[in-house]
N, C-alpha and C positions, 0 to 999 in steps of 0.2 A: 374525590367523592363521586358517585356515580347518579344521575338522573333515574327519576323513574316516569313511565308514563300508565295513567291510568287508563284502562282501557273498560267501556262501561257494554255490557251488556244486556238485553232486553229484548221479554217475549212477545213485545210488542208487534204490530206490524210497521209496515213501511207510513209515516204520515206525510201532509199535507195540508198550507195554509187555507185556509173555509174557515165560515161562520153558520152557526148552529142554532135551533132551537129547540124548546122544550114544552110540550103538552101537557095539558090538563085532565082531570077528570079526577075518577075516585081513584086513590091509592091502594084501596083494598081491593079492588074489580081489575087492579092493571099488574099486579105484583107478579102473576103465574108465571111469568116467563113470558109476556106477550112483547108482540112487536109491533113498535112503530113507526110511522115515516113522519119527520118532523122538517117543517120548511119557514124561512123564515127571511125576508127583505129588511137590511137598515142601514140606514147611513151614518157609520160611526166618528166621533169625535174625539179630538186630542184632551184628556184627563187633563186641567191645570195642574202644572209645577213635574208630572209624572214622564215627560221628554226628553230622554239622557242621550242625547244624540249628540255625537260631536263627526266631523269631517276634515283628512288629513290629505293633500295634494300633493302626489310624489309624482311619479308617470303619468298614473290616472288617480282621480276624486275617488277615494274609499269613505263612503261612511257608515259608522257601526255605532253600536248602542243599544239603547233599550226603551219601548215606547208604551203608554197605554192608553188605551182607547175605549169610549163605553156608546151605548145607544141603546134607546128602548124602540122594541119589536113589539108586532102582533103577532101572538101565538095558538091557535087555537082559539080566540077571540077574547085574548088575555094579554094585559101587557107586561113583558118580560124585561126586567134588565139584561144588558148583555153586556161583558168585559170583553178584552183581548190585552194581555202581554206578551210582549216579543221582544227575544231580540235578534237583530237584523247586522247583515257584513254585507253590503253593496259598493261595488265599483260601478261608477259610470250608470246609478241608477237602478242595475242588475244584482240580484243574490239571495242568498239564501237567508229564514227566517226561523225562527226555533220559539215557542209558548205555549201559554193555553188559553184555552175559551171559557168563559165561564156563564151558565146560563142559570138566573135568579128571578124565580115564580115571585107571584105577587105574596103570596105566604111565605114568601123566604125558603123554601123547598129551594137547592143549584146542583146542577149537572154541571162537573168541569170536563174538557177537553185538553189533552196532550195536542199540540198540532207543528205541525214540521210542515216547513213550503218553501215560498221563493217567489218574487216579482222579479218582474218583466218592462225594464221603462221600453215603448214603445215605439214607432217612427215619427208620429204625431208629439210627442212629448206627454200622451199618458202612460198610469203604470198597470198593469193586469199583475193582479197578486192568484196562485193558485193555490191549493195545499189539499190536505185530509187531518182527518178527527180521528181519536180514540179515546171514549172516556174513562175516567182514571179515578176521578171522582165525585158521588153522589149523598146529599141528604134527604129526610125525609121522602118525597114521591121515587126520591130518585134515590133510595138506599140500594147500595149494590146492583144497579141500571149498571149493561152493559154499551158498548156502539160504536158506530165509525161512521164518518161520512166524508162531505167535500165542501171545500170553501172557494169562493172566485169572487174576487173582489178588482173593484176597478177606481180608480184614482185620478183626477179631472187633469189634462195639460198643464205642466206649471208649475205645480203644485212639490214639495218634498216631503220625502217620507218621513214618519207622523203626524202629515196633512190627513183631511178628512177623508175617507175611503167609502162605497159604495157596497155592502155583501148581500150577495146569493147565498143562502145556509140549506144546507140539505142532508139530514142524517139519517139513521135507521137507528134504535133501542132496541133492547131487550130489557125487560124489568127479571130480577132471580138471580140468586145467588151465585155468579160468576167471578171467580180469581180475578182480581185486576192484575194488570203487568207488576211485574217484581224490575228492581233493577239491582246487578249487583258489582263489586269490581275486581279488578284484578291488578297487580302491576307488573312491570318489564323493566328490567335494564335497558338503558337507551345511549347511555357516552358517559359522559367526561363534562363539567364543568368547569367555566374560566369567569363567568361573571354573578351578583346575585345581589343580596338586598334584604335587610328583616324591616319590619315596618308595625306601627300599630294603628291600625285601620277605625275610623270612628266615623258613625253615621249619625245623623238626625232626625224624627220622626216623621218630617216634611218629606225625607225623601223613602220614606218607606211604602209603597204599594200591597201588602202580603193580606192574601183574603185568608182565613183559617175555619175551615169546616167542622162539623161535629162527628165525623167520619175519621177524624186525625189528621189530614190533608191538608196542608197550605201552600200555596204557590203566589206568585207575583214578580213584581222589581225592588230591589236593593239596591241603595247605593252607600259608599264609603268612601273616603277620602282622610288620606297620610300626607306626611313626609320621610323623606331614608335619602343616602347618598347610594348614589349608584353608578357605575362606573367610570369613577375618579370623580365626579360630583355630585351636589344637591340635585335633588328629584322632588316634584309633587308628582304624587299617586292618585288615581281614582280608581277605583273596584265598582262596575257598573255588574247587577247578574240577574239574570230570570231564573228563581229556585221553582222546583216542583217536588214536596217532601211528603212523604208520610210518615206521621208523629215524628219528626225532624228531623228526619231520616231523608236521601236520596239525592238525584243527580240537579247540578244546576250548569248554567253557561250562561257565560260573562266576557267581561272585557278589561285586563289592565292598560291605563296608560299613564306613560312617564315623561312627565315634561322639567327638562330643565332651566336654569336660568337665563339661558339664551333664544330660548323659544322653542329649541328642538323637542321633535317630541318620540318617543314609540309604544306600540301598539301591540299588545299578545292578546289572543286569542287566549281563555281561559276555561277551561271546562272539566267538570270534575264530580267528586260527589261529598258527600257531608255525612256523617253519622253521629245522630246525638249520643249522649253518655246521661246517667244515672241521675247526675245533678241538674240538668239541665242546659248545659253548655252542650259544647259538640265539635268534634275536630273536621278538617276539610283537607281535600287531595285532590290535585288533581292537575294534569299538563300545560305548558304556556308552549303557542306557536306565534313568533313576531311574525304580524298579517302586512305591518306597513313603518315605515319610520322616515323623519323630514329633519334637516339640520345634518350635526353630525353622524347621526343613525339614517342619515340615507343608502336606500339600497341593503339593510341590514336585513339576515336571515338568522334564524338560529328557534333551538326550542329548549323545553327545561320543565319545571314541574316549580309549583307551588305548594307547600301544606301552612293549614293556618288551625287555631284555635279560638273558641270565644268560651265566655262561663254562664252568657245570657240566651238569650232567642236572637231568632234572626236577626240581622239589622242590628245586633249588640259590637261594642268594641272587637275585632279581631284581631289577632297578632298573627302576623303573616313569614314567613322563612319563603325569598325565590334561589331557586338556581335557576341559570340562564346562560346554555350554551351560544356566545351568539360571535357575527361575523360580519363588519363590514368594510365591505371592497370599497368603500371612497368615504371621502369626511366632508360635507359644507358646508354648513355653518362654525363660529371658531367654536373651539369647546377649551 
């Protein structure tokens, strides 16, 4: 049987981690197409229960996962809610970061942000997080608002990622009827399969984050958690992901890991896209690269593809099918 890898692309530009705000005023006097510079200081905080963080020590400390964070801003002399979901792949404190921003008027009027970045742990032991904005999606003041900006956030010595973070937000808008990015997929032949796994994935609404706009838009964090055997043994599963849909549609990125009875555990990089169907359900696609593995998957490489199905919304039961080309040159733990 042969792999496929999905390959997602988007008219997006290039983004970056930042935090954002959003302005006031009449929605009828801003709609032309005007543009504005919106700026905005706050010190965000870790969401109870919403910290899907875990940490795997091979070579070096890799930790991944998925975080959310909120804070209220002064905007224009208004106070805004502000979100952040990510999810994060750091070694040794460094890496790259993938979410969005979500900006929420006192009227419930929000501006969300697509934003791509990366922190930086620093010599001192703090972290400088950078990134950029692109919005994707808007209610009310902010129906069909376009934008980009930059985000720089700083994170006190000590501290570990989904600790409290510090942001500069800085964007430009446009209000007027501008194409948001489309995303769409494709796939590839990639090899040959030797290992893999079906699974039925069941989450709880405690661990559901997903905001859902009246624009058709919802984004956030999911989690889910199985069991399956997988290669020659019992496995627990967890499916951590940051989805960004429209009407249940589009790309998300996530994290599988599998831990055995022995403690071992590994780690694929998951990212893909989703397309709802008719009923309300929606199938999923999309590549697994093993980022890290401890025990008898130490030192293990390999990659493979996942496709999954649910009949609900997000966050509903999914049954998952992996193939998973994988390889490893030493064993340590027994298995």
């Amino acid at each position: 049987m042969k792999l496929r890898r999905l390959i997602a692309a988007t008219s997006a530009a290039s983004l970056v981690f930042i935090g954002v705000a959003a302005g006031s005023g009449s929605a009828a006097a801003q709609r032309n197409n005007h543009a504005r510079h919106l700026h905005a200081v706050a010190a965000f905080s870790p969401v109870p229960g919403a910290n899907f963080l875990s940490t795997v020590v091979t070579s070096q400390p890799l930790q991944y996962g998925t975080v959310k964070l909120a804070a209220v801003s002064d905007v224009d002399g208004q106070p805004y809610n502000l979100e952040i979901t990510a999810g994060l792949e750091y070694v040794n404190g460094t890496g790259p970061l993938h979410g969005d921003i979500n900006f929420i008027a006192p009227n419930g009027d929000a501006l969300a942000f697509d934003y791509r970045g990366g922190a930086t742990l620093n010599a001192d032991g703090s972290t400088t997080v950078r990134g950029t904005l692109k919005a994707f999606s808007g209610t009310g003041q902010f129906a069909k608002t376009t934008g980009v900006g930059t985000v720089l956030g700083t994170r006190a010595a000590g501290l570990p990622a989904g600790s409290p973070v510090s942001y500069v937000i800085d964007v430009d808008i446009h209000d007027g009827a501008r194409s948001m990015p489309r995303v769409t997929a494709c796939v590839e032949d990639i090899g040959k399969t030797n290992t893999g796994f079906t699974a039925d994935l069941m989450g709880v609404p405690s661990d559901r984050f997903i905001t859902s706009n009246s624009d058709g838009r919802s984004f956030g964090l999911v989690r889910l958690t199985g069991k399956s055997t997988y290669d020659g043994g019992p496995v627990e599963i967890t499916d951590i992901a940051n989805v960004s849909y429209s009407k249940g549609s589009g790309p998300f990125n996530g994290f599988i890991t599998l831990k055995d009875n022995f403690g071992s555990t590994l780690v694929l990089r998951w990212d893909g896209g989703t397309k709802a169907d008719a009923t309300g359900g929606a199938t999923v696609n999309g590549p697994l690269t093993v980022i890290a593995g401890t025990g008898r998957w130490t030192d293990a490489t390999g990659n493979g593809v996942m496709t999954g199905s649910r009949s609900g919304a997000v966050g509903s039961p999914l049954k998952v099918v992996a193939k998973i080309a994988l390889t490893v040159p030493s064993v340590g733990a027994p298995c």
